[in-house]
Backbone as a ProteinNet text record, in pm:
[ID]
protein_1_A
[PRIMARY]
XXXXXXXXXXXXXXXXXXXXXXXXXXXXXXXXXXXXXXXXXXXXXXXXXXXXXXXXXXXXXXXXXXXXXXXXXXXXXXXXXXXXXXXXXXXXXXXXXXXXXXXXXXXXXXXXXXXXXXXXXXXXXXXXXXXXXXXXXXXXXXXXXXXXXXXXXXXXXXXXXXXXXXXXXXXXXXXXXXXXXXXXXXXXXXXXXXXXX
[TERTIARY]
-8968.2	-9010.8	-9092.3	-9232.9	-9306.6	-9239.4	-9304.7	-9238.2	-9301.6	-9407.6	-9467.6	-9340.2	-9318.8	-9234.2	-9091.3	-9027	-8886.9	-8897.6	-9011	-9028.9	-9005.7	-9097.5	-9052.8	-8947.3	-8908.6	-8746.7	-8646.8	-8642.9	-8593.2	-8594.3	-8757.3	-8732.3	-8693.4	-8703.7	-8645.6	-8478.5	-8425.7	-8293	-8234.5	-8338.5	-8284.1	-8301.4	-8456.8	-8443.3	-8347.7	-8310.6	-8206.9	-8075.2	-8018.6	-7952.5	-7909.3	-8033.2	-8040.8	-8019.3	-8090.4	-8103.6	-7926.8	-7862.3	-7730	-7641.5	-7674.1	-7602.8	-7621	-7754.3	-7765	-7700.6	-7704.4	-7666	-7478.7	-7411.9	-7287.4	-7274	-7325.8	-7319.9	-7343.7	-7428.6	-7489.5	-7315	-7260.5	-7158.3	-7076.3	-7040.2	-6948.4	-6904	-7084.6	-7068.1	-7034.4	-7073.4	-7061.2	-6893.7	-6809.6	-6633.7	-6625.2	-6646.6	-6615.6	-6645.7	-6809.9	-6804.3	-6741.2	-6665.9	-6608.1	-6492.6	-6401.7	-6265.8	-6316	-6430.2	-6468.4	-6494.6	-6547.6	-6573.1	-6423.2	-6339.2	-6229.4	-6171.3	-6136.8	-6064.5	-6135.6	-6272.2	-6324.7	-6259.1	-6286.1	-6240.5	-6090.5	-6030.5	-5862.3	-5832.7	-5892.6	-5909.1	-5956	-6070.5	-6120	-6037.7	-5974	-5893.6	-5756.8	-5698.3	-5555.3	-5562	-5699.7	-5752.4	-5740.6	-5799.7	-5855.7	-5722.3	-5609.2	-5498.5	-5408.9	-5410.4	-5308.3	-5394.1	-5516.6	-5561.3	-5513	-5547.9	-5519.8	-5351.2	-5273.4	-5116.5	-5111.6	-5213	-5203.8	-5240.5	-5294.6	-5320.5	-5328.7	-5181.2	-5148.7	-5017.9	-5024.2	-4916.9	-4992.5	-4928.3	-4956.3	-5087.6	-5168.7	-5278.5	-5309.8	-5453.5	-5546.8	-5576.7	-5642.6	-5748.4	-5876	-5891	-6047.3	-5972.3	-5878.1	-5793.8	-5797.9	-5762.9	-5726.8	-5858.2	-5952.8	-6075.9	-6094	-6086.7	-6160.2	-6086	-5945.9	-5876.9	-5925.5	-6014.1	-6075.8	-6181	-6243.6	-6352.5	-6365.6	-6274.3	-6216.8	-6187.2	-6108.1	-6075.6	-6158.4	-6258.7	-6378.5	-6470.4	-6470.2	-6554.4	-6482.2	-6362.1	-6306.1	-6305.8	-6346.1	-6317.5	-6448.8	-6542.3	-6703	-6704.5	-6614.7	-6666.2	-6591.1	-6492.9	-6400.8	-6484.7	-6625	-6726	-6802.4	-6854.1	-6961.8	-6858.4	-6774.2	-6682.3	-6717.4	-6634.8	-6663	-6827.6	-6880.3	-7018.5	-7110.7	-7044.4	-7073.8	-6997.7	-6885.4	-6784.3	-6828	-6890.3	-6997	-7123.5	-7164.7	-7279	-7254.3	-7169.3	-7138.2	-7046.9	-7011.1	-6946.3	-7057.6	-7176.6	-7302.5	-7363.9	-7352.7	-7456.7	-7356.9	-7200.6	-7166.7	-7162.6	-7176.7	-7238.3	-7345.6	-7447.1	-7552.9	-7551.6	-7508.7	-7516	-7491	-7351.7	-7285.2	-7367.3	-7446	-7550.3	-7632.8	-7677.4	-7788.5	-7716.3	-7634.6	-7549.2	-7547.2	-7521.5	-7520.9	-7641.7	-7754.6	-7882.4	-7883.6	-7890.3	-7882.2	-7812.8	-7663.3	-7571.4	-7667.2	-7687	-7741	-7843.9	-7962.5	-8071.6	-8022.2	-7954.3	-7881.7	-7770.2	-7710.7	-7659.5	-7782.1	-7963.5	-8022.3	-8074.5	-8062.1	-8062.4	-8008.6	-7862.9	-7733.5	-7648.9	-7628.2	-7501	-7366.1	-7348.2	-7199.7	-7183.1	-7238.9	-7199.5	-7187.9	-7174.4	-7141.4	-6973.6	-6886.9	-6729.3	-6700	-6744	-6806.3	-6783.8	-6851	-6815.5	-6775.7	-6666.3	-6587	-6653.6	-6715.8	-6793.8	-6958.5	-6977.2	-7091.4	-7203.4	-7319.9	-7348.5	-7272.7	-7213.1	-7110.9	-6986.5	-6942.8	-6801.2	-6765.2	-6886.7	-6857.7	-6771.1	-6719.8	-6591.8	-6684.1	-6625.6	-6697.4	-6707.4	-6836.3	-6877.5	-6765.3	-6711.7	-6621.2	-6491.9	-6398.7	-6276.6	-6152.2	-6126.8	-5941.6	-5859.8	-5783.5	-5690.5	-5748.1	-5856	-5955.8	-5907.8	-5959.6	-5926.6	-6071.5	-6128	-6262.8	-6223.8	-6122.7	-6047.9	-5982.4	-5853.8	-5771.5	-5820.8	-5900.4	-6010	-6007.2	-6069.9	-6170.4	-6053	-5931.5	-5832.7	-5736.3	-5761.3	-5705.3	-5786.3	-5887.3	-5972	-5963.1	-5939.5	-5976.9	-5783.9	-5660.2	-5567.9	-5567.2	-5645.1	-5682.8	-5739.9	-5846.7	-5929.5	-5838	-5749.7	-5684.7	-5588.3	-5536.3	-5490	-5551	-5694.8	-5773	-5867.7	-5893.6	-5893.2	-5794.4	-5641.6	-5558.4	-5560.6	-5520.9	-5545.8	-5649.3	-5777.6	-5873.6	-5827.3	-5813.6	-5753.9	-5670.6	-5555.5	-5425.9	-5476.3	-5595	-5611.8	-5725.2	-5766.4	-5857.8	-5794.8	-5681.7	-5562.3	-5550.3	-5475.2	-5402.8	-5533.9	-5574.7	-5765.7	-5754.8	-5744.1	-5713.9	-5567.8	-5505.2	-5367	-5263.5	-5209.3	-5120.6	-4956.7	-4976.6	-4806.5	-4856.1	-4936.5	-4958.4	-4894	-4840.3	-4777.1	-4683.3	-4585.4	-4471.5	-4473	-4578.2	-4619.9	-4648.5	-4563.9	-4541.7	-4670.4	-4730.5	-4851.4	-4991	-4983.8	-5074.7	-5040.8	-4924.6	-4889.8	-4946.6	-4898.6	-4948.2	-5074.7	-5145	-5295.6	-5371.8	-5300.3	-5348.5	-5327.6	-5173.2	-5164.2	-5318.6	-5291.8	-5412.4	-5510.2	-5560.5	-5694.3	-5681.9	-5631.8	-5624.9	-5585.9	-5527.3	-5531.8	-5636.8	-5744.9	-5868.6	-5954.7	-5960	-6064.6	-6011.9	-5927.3	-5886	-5929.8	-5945.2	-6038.4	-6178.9	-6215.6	-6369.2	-6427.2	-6338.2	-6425.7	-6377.4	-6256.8	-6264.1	-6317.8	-6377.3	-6549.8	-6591.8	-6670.1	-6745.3	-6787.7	-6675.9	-6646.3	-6690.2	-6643.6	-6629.7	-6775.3	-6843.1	-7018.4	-7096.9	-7027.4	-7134.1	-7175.6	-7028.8	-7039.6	-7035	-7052.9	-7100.5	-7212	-7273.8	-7421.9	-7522.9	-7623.5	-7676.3	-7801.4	-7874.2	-8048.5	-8095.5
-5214.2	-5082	-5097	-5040.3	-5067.6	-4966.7	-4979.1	-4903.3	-4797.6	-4756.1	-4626.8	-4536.1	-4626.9	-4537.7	-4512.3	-4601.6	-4592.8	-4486.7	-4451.5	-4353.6	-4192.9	-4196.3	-4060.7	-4057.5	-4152.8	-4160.1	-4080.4	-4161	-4078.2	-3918.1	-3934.4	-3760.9	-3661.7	-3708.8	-3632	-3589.1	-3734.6	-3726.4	-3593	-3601.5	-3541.6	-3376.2	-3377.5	-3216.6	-3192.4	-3285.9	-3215.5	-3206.8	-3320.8	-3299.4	-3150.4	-3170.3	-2992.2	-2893.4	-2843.2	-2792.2	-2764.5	-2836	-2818.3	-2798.4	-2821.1	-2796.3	-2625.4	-2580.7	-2471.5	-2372.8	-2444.8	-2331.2	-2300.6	-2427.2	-2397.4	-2301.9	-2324.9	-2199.8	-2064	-2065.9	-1919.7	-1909	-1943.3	-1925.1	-1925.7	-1985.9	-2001.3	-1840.5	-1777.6	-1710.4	-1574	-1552.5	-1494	-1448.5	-1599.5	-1572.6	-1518.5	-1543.4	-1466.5	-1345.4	-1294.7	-1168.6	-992.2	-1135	-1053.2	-1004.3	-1065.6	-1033.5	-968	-961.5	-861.7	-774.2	-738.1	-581.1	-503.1	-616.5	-570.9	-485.8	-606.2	-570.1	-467.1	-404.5	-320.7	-156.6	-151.2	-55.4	-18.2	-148	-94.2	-60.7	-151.4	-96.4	47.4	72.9	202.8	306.2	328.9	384.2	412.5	335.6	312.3	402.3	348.6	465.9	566.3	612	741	809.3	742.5	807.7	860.9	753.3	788.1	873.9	914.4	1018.4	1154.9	1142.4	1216.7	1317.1	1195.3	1254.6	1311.1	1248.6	1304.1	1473.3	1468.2	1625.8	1713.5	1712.2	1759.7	1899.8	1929.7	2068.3	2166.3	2308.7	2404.1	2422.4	2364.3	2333.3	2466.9	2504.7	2628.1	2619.7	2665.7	2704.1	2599.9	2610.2	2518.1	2395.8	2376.9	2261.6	2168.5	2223.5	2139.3	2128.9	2197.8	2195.7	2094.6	2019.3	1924.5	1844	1810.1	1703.1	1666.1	1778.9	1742.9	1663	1730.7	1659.1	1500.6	1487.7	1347	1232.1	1266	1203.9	1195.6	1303.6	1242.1	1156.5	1184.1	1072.4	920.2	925.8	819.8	746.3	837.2	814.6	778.5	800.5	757.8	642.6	592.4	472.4	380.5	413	334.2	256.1	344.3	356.7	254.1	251.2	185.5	21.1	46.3	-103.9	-152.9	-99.3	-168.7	-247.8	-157.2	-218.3	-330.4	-307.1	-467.2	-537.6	-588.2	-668.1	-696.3	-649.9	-674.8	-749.9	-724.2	-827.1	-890.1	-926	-1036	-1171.3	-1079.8	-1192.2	-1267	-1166.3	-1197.7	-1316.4	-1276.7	-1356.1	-1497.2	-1514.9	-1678.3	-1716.7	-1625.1	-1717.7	-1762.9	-1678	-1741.3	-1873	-1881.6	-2016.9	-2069.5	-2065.1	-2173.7	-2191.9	-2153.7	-2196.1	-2265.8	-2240.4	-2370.5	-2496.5	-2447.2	-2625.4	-2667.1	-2638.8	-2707.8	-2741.2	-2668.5	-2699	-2814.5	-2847.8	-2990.4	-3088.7	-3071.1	-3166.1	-3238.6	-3136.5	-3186.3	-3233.5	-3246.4	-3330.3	-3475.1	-3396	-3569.8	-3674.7	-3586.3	-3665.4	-3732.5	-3662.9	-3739.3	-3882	-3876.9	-3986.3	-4075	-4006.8	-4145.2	-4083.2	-4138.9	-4073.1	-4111.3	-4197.3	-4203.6	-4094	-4040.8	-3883.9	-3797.2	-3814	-3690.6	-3675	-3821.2	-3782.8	-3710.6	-3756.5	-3671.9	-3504.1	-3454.4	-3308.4	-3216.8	-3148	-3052.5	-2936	-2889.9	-2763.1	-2766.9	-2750.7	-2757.3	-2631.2	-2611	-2423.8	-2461.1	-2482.9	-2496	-2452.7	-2491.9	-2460.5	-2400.7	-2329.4	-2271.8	-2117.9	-2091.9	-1929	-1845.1	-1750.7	-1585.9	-1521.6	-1450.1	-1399.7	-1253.3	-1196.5	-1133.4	-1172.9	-1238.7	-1328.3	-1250.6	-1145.8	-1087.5	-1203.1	-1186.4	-1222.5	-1372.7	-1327.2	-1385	-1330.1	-1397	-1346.7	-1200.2	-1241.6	-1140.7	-985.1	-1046.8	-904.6	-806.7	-914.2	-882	-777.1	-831.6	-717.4	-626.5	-639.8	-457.8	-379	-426.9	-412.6	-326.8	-421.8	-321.3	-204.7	-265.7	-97	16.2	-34.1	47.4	188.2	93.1	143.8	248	178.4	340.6	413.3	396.1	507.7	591	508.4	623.4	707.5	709	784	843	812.5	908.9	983.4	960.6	1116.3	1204.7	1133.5	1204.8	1314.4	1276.5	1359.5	1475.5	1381.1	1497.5	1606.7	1590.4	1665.8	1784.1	1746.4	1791.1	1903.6	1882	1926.7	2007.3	2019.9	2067.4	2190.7	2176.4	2301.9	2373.4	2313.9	2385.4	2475.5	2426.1	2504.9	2645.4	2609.2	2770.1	2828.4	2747.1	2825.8	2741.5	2771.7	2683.1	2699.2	2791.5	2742.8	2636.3	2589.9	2472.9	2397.2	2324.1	2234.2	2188.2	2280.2	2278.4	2287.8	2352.8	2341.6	2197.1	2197	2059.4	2023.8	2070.7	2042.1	2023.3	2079.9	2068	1943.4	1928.7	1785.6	1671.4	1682	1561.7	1584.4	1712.3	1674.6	1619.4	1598	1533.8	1443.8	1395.6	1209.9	1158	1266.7	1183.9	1182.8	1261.5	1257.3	1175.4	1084.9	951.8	884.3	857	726.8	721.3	843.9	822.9	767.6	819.3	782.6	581.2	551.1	424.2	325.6	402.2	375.2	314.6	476.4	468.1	348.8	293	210.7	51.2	26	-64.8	-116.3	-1.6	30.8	-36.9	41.4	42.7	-113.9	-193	-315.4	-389.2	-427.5	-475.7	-452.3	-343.9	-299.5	-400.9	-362.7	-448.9	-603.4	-644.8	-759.9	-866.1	-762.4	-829.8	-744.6	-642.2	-646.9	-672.6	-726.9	-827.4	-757.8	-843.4	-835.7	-833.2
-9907.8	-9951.5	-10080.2	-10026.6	-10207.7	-10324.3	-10441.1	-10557.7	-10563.8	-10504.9	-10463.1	-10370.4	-10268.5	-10131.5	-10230.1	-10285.6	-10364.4	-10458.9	-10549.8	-10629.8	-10543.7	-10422.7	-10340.4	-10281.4	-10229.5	-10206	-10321.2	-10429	-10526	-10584.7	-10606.1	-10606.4	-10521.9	-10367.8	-10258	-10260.8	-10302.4	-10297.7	-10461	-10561.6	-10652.4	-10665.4	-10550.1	-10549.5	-10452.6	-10301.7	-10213.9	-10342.7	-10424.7	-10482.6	-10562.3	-10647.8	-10685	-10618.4	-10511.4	-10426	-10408.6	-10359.1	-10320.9	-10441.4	-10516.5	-10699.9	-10665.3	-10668.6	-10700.2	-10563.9	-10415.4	-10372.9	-10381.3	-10437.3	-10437	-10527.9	-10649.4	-10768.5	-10718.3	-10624	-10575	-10476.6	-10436.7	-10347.6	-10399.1	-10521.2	-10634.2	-10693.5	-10755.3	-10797.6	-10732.4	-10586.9	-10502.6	-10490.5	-10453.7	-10499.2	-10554.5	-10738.6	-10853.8	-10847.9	-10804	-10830.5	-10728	-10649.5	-10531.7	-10623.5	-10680	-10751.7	-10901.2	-10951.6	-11069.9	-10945.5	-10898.7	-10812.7	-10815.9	-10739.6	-10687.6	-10780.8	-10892.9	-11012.2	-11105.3	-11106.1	-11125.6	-11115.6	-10955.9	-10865.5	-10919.1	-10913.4	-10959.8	-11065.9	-11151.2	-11338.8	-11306.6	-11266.3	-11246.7	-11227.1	-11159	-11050.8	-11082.2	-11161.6	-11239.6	-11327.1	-11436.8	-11583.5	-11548.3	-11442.7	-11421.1	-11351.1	-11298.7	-11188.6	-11349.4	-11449.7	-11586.3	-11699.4	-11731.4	-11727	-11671.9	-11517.6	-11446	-11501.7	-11502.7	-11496.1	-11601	-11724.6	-11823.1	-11876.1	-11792.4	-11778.6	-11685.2	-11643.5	-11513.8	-11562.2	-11695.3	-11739.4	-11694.7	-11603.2	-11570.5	-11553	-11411.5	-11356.9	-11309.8	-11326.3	-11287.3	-11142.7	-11075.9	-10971.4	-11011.2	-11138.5	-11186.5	-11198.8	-11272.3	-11245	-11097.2	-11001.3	-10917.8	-10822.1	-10843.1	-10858.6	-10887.6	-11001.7	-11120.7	-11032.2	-11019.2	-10991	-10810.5	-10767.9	-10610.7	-10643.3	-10694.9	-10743.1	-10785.5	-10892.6	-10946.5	-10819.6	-10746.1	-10620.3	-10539.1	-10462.5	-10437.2	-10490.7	-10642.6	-10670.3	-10643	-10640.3	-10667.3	-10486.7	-10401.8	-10287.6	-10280.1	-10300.4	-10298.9	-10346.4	-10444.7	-10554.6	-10469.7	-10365.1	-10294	-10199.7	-10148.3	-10017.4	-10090	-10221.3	-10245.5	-10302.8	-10343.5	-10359.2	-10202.7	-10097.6	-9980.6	-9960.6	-9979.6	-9949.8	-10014.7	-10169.3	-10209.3	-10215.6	-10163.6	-10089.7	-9959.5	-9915.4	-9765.5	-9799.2	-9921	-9929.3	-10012.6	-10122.9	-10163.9	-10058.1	-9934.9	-9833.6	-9783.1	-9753.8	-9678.6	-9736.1	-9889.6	-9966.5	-9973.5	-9978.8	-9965.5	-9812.1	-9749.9	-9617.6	-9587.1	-9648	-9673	-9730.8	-9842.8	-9933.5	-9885.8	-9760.7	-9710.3	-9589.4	-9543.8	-9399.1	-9496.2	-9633.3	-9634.6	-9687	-9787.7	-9764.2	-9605	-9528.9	-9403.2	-9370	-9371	-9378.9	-9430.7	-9560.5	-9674	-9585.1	-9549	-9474.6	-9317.8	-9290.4	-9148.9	-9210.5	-9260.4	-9268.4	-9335.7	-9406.2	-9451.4	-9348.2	-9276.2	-9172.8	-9067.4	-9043.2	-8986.8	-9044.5	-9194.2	-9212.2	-9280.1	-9252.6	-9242.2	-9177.6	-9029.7	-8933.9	-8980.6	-9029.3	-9148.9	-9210.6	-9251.6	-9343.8	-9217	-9098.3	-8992.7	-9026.2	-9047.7	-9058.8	-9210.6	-9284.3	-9411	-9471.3	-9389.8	-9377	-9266.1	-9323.3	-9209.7	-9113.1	-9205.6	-9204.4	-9185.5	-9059.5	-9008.3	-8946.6	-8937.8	-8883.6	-8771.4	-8690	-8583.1	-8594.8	-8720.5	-8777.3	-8897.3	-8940.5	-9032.8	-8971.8	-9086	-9060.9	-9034.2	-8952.3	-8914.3	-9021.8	-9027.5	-9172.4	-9156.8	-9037.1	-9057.8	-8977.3	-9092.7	-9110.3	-9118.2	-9039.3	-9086	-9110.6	-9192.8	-9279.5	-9365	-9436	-9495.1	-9716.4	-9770.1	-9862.8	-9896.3	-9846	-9844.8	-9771	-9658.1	-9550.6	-9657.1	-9746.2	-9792.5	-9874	-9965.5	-10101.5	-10057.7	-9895.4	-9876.8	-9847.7	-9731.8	-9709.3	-9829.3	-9955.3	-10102.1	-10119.1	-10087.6	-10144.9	-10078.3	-9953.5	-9878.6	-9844.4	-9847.2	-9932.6	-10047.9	-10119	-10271.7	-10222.2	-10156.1	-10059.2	-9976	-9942.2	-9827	-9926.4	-10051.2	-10144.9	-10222.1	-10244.7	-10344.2	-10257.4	-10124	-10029.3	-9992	-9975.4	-9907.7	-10056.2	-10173.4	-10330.9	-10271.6	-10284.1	-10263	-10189.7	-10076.7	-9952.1	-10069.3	-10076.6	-10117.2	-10219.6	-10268.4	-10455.1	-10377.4	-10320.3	-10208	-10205.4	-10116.7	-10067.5	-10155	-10275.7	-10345.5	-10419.7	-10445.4	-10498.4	-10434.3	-10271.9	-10192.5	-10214.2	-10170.4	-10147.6	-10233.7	-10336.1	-10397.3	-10375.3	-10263.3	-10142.5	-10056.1	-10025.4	-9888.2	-9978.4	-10075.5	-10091.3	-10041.4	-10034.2	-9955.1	-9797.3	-9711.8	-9589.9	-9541	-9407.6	-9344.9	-9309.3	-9203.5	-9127.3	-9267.2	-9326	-9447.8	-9474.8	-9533.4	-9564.3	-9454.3	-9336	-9226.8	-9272.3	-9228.5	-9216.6	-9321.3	-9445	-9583.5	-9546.9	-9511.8	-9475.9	-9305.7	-9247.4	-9150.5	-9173.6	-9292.3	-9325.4	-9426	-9525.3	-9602.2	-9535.7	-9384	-9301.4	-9200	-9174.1	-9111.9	-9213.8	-9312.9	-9398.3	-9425.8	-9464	-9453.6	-9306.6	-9204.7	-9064.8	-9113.4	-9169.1	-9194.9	-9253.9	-9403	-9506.2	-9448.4	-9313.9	-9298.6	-9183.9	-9092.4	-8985.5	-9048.6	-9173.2	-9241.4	-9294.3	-9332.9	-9373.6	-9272.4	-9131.6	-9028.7	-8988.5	-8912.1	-8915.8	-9006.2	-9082.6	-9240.1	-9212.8	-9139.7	-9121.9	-8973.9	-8900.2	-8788.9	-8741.7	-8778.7	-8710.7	-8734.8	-8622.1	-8591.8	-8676.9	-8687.8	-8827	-8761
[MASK]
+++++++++++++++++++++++++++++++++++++++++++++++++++++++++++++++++++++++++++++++++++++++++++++++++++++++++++++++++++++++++++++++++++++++++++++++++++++++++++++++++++++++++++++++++++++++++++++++++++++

């Protein structure tokens, strides 16, 4: 091999090198910023529920108003958590198809590195994984969601009629409408992540 050919040899190997430095970081960071979202949402959500209690003495009509309101928003912010938990999954599968990209060209030229690596575009995980730690997240969120609509709901009622509290069927239909909506954002989740581009 002349010292011309060894010189491109080298730099090839140091940009694939790079190249794969950088896309683990991109997948790296992708993990991390899945559990700041998460932990976002719940910080969020916690503040705002002990707030909430905090000013919950002899509640108005505009009151429970405010407190519908509050819960929708909080049920919206539940919708948009899901959705970048859907593309931050997107975006480390991505990363992880071009590391394999990198792997396979390098296994064409050294088939010894085929026993090497586990995870191949063949074998890489379903970008939508139940009982995944990525499931689990939306799965949490999607839990608060089904309590900060069923709220909404509830604070909704009482806005009109502040005897439905004690009414049974009011009650169910608050609980089925925070366990449909808990349907919706984990559709919603699932859609996100298996349909096709």
């Amino acid at each position: 091999m002349s010292n011309k050919e060894s010189t491109r040899k080298f730099k090839v190997e140091e940009i694939v090198a790079a190249e794969y430095e950088y896309i683990a970081q991109t997948a790296f960071q992708a993990q991390e910023d899945r559990a700041r979202v998460t932990t976002f949402y719940l910080v969020s959500v916690g503040s705002l529920f002990g707030a909430f209690w905090g000013t919950q003495n002899n509640p108005t009509e505009v009151t429970y108003w405010a407190f519908a309101g509050l819960f929708l928003f909080l049920s919206y912010f539940g919708i948009i958590t899901v959705f970048q938990l859907v593309r931050l999954r997107l975006a480390w599968f991505e990363s992880a198809k071009a590391m394999n990209q990198i792997k396979e060209y390098l296994i064409t030229q050294n088939q010894d590195l085929k026993q090497a690596f586990r995870w191949t575009q063949d074998s890489l995980p379903a970008v939508y994984k139940p009982k995944s730690i990525a499931y689990y997240l939306a799965f949490q969120v999607a839990m608060l969601g089904t309590i900060t609509f069923g709220m909404m709901l509830f604070y909704s009622g009482m806005a009109i009629n502040p005897v439905l509290n004690s009414n049974f069927i009011f009650l169910a239909g608050v609980t089925i409408g925070g366990l449909l909506f808990f349907y919706y954002q984990m559709y919603l989740y699932r859609k996100g992540l298996t349909k096709k581009e």
